[in-house]
Structure formats: C-alpha cells, structure tokens
LOBA-419537 format. One record per atom (N, C-alpha, C): residue in three letters; atom name; z, x, y. Coordinates in steps of 0.05 Angstrom, whole numbers, plus 5000, padded with zeros to 4 digits. Layout:
N
+-------+------+------+------+------+
! torti ! bati !   zz !   xx !   yy !
+-------+------+------+------+------+
!   ALA !   CA !    Z !    X !    Y !
...
+-------+------+------+------+------+
// end
This chain:
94
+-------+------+------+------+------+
! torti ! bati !   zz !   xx !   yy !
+-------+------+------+------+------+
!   UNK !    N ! 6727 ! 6803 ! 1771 !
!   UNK !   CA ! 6735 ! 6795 ! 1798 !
!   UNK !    C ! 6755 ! 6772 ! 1797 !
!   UNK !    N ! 6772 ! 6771 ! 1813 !
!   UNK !   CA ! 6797 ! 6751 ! 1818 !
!   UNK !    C ! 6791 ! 6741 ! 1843 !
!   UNK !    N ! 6793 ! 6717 ! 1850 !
!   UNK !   CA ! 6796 ! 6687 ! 1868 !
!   UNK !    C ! 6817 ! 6677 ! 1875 !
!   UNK !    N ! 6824 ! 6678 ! 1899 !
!   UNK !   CA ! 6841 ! 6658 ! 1902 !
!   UNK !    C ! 6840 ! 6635 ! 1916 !
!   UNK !    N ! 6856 ! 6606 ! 1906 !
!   UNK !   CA ! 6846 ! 6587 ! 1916 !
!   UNK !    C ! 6874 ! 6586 ! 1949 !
!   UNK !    N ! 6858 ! 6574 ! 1964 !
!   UNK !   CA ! 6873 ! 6575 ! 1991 !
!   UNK !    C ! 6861 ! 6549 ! 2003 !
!   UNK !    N ! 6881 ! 6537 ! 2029 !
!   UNK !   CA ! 6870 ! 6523 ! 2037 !
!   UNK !    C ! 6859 ! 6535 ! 2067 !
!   UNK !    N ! 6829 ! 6500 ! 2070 !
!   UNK !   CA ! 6809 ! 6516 ! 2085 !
!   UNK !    C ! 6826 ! 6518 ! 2116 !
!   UNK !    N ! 6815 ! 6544 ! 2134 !
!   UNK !   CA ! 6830 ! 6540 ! 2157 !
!   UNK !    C ! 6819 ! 6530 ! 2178 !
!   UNK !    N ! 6832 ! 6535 ! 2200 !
!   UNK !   CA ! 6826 ! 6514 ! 2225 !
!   UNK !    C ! 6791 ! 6522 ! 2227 !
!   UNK !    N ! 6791 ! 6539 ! 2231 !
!   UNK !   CA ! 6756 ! 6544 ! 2228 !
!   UNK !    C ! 6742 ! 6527 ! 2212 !
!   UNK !    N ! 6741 ! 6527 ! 2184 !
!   UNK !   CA ! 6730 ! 6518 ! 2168 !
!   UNK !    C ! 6734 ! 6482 ! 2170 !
!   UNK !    N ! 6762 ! 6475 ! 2182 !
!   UNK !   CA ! 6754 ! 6452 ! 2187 !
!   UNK !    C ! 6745 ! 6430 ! 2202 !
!   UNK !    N ! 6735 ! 6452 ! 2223 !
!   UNK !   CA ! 6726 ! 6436 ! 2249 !
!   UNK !    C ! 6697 ! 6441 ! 2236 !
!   UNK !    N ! 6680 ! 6464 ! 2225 !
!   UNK !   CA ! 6654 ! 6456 ! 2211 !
!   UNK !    C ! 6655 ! 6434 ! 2193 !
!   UNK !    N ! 6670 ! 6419 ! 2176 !
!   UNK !   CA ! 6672 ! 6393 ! 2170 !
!   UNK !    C ! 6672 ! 6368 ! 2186 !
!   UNK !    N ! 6674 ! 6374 ! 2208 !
!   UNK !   CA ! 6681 ! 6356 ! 2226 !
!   UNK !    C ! 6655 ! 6347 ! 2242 !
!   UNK !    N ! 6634 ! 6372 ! 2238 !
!   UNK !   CA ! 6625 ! 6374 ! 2254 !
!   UNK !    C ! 6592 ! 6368 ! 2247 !
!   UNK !    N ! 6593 ! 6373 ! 2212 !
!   UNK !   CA ! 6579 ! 6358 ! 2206 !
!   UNK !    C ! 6587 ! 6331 ! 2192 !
!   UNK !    N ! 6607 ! 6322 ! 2199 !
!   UNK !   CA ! 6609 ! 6284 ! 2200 !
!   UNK !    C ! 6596 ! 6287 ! 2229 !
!   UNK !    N ! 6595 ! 6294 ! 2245 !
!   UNK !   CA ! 6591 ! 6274 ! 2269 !
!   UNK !    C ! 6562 ! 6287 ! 2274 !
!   UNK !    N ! 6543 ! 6310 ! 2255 !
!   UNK !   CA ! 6523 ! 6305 ! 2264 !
!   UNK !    C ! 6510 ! 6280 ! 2244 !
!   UNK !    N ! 6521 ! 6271 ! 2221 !
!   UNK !   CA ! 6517 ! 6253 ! 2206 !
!   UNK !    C ! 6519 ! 6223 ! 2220 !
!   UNK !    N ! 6538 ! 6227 ! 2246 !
!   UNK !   CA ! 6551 ! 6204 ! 2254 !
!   UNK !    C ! 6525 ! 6194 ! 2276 !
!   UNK !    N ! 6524 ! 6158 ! 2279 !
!   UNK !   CA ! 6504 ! 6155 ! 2306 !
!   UNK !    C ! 6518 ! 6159 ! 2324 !
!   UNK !    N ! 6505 ! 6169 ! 2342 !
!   UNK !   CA ! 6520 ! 6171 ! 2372 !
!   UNK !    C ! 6504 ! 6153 ! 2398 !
!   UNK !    N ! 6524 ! 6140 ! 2407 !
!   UNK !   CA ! 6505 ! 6126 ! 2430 !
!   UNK !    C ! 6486 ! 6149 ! 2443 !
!   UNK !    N ! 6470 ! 6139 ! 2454 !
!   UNK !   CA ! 6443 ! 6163 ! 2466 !
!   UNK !    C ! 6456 ! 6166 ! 2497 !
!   UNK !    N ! 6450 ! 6187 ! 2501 !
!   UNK !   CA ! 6465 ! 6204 ! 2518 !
!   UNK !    C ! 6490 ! 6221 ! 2519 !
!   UNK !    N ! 6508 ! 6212 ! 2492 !
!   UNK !   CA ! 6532 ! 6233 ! 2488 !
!   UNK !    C ! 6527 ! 6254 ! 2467 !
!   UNK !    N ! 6540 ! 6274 ! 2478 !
!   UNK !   CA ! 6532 ! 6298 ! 2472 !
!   UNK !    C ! 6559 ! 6303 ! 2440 !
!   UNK !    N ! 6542 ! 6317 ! 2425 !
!   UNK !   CA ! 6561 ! 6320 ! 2396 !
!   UNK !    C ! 6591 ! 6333 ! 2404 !
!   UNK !    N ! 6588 ! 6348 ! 2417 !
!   UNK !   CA ! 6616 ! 6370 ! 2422 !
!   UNK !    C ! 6630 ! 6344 ! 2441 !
!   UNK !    N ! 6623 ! 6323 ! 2456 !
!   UNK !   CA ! 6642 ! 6317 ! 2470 !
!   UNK !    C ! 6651 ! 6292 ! 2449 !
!   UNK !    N ! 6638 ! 6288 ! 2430 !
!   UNK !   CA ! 6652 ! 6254 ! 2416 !
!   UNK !    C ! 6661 ! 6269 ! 2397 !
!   UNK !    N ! 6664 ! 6303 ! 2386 !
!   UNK !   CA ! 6677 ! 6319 ! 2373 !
!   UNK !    C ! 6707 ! 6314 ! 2380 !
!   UNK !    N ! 6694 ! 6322 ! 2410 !
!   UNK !   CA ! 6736 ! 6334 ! 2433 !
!   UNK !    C ! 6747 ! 6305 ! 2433 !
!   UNK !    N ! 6734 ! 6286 ! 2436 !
!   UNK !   CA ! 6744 ! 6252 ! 2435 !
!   UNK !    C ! 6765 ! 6248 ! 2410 !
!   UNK !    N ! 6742 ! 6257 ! 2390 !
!   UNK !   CA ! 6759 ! 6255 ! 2369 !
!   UNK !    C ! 6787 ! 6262 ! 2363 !
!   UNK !    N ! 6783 ! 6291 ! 2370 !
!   UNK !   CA ! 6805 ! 6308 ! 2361 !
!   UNK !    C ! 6831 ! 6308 ! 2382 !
!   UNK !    N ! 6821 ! 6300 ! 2406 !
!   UNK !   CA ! 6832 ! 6287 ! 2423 !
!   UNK !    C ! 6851 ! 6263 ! 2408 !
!   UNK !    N ! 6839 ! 6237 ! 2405 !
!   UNK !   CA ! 6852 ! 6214 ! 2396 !
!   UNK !    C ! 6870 ! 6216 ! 2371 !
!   UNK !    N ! 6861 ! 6244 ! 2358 !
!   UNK !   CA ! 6878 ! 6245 ! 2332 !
!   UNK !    C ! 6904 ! 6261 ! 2350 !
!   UNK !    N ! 6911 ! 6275 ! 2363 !
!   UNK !   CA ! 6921 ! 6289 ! 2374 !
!   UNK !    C ! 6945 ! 6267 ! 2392 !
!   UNK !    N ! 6934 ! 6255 ! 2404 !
!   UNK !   CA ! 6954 ! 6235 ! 2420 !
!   UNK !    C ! 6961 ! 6212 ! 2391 !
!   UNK !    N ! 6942 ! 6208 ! 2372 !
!   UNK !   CA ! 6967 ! 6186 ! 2351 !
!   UNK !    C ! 6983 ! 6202 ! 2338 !
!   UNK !    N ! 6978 ! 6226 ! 2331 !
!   UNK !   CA ! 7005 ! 6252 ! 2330 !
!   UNK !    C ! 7026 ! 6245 ! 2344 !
!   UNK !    N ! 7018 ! 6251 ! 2362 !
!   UNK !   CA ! 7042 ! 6251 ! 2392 !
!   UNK !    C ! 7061 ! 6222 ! 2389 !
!   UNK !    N ! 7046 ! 6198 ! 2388 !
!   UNK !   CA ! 7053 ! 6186 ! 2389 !
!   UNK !    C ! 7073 ! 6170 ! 2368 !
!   UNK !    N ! 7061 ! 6189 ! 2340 !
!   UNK !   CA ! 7077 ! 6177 ! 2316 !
!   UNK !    C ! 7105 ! 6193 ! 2327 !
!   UNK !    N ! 7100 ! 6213 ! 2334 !
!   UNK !   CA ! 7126 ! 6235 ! 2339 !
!   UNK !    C ! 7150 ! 6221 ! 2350 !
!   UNK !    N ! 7135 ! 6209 ! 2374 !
!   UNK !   CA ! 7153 ! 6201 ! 2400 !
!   UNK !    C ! 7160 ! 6178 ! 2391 !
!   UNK !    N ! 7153 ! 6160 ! 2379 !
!   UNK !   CA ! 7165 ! 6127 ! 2361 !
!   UNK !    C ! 7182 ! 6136 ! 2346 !
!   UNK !    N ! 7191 ! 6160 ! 2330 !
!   UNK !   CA ! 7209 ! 6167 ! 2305 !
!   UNK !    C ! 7228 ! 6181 ! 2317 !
!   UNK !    N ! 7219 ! 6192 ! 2345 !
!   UNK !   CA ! 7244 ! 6206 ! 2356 !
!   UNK !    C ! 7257 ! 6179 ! 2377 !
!   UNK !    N ! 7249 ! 6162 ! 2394 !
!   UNK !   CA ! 7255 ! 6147 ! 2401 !
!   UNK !    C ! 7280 ! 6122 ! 2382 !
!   UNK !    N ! 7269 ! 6121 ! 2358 !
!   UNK !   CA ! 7278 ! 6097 ! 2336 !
!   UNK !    C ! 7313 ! 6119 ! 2333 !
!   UNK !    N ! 7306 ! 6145 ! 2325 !
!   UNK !   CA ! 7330 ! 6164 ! 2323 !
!   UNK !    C ! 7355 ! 6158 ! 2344 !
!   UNK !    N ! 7337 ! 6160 ! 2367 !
!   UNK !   CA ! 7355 ! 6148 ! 2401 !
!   UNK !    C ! 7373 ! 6135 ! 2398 !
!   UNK !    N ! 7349 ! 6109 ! 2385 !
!   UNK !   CA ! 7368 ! 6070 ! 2389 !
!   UNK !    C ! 7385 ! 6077 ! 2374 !
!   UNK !    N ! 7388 ! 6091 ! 2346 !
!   UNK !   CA ! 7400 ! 6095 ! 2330 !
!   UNK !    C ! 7426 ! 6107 ! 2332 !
!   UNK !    N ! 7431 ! 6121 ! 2359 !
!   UNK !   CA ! 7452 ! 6140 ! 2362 !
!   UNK !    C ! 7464 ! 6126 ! 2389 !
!   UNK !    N ! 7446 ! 6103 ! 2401 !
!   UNK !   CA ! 7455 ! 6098 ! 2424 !
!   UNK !    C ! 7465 ! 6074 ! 2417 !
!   UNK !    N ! 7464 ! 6053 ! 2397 !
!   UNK !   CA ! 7482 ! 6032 ! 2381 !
!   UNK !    C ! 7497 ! 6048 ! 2364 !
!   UNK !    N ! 7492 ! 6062 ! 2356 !
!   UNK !   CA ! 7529 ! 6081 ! 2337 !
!   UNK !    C ! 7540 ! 6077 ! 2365 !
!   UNK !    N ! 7541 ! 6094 ! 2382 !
!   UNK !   CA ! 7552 ! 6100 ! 2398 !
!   UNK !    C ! 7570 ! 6076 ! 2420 !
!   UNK !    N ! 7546 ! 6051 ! 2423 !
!   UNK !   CA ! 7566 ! 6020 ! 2430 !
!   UNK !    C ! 7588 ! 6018 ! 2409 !
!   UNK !    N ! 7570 ! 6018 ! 2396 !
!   UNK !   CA ! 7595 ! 6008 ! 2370 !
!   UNK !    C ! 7618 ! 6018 ! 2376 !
!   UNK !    N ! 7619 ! 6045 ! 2378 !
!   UNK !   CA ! 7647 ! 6059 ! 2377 !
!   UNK !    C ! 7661 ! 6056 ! 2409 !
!   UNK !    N ! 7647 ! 6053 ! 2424 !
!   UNK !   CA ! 7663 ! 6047 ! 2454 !
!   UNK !    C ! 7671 ! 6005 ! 2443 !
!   UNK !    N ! 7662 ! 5995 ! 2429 !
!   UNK !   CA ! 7667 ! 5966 ! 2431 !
!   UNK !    C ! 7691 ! 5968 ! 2413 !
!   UNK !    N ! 7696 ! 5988 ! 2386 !
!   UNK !   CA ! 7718 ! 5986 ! 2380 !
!   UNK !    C ! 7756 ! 5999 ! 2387 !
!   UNK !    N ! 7736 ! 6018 ! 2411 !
!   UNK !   CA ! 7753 ! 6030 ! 2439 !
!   UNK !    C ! 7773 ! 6021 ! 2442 !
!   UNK !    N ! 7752 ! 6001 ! 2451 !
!   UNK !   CA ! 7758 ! 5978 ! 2478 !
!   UNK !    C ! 7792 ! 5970 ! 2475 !
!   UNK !    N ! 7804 ! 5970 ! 2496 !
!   UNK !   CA ! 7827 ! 5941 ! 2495 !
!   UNK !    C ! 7824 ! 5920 ! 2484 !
!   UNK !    N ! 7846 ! 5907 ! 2467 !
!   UNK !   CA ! 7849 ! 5888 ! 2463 !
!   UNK !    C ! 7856 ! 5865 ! 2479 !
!   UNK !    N ! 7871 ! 5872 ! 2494 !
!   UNK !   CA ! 7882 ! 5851 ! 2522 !
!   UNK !    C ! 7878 ! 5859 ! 2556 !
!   UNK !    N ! 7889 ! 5841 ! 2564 !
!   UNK !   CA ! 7883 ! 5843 ! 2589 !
!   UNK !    C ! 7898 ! 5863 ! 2605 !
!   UNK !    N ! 7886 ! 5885 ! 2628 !
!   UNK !   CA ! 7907 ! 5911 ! 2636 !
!   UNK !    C ! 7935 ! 5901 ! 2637 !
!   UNK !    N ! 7946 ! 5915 ! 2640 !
!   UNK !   CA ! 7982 ! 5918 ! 2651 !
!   UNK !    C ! 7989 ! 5906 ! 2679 !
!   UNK !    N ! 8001 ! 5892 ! 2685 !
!   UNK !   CA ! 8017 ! 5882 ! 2707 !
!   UNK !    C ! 8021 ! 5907 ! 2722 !
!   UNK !    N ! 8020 ! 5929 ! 2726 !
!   UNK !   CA ! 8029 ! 5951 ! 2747 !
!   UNK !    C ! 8002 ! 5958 ! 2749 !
!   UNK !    N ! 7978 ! 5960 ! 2737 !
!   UNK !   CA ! 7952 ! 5963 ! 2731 !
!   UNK !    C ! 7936 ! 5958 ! 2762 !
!   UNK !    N ! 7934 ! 5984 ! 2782 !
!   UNK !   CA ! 7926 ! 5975 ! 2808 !
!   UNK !    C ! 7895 ! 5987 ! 2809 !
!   UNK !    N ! 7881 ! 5967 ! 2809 !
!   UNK !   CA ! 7849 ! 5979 ! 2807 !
!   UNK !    C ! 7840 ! 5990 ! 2834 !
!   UNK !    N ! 7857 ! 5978 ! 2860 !
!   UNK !   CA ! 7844 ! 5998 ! 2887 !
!   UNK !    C ! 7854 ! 6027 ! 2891 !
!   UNK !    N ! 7877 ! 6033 ! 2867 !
!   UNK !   CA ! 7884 ! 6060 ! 2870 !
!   UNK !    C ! 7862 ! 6083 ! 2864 !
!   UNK !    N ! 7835 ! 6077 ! 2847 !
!   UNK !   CA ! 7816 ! 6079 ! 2835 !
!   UNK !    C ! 7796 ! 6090 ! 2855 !
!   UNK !    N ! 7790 ! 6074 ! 2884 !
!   UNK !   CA ! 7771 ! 6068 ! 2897 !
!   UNK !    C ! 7782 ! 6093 ! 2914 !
!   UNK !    N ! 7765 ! 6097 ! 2944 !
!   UNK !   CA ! 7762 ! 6114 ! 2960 !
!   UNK !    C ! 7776 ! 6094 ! 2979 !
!   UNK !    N ! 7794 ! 6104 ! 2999 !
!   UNK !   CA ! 7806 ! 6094 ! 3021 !
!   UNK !    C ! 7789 ! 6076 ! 3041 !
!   UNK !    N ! 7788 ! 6058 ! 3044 !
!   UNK !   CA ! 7764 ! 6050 ! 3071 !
!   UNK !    C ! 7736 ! 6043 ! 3057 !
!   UNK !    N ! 7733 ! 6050 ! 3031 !
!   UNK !   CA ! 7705 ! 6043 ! 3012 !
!   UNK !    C ! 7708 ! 6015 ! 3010 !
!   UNK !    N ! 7711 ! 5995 ! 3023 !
!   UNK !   CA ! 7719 ! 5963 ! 3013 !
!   UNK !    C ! 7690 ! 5951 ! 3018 !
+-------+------+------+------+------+
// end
C-alpha cells in the first residue's frame, strides 16, 4: 500500500479547533460553538485587517511618489505678466 502525505483540510481543521476549546475553560453560560465562531471570527477580521494596513502603506506610497513628481512639476517662478487668472473663472462667479 502507498500513502500520501497531504495537508489536513478545512474539515479536519476546525476538529482541531474544536477540541482546543473543549479543552479550553469557558465562562459558564457560553456555549462551545459560539466562542468557536468568536474565534474564528477574530482571526478572520486580524486577516482583514493585516490586508488593509499593507494595502493602505502601498497607497501612502504611491500617493508621496506622486507629490513628489507634481512638486518637481511645479514652476519655478512667479506666472507671466499677461497671466489672467479671472479668464479661468465663470462670468458673474465672483
């Protein structure tokens, strides 16, 4: 006979889980399946949340490239003498 080794699946690892927490004390009155869903719950949102800090950090990261390159844009001096900023505006917008 041949074996193969695999890893265990989502099945098999919620029965691990499940006897930690009948191993675990539980305050009296909570029920095993709900400080189970707590659990898997709280692992589930610091998931989320590692996600959304690494995609956020990515952001700052693209949103300072991005000053950078409008700051080295920029003018050096002050507009042009013919340079009319109310030609810009809407008639009567004052």
């Amino acid at each position: 006979m041949k074996f193969d080794v695999v890893e265990p699946s989502d099945e098999q690892a919620v029965l691990g889980e499940e006897e930690a927490a009948e191993a675990e004390e539980l305050p009296r009155g909570v029920h095993p399946k709900l400080a189970q869903a707590s659990r898997r719950m709280r692992a589930r949102v610091r998931d989320d949340l590692a996600t959304l800090h690494a995609s956020l950090g990515r952001l700052n990261e693209h949103v300072q490239i991005a000053q950078r390159r409008e700051l080295d844009d920029a003018p050096a001096g002050p507009p042009p003498t013919n340079f009319r900023a109310a030609a810009f505006s809407r008639p009567g917008a004052r």
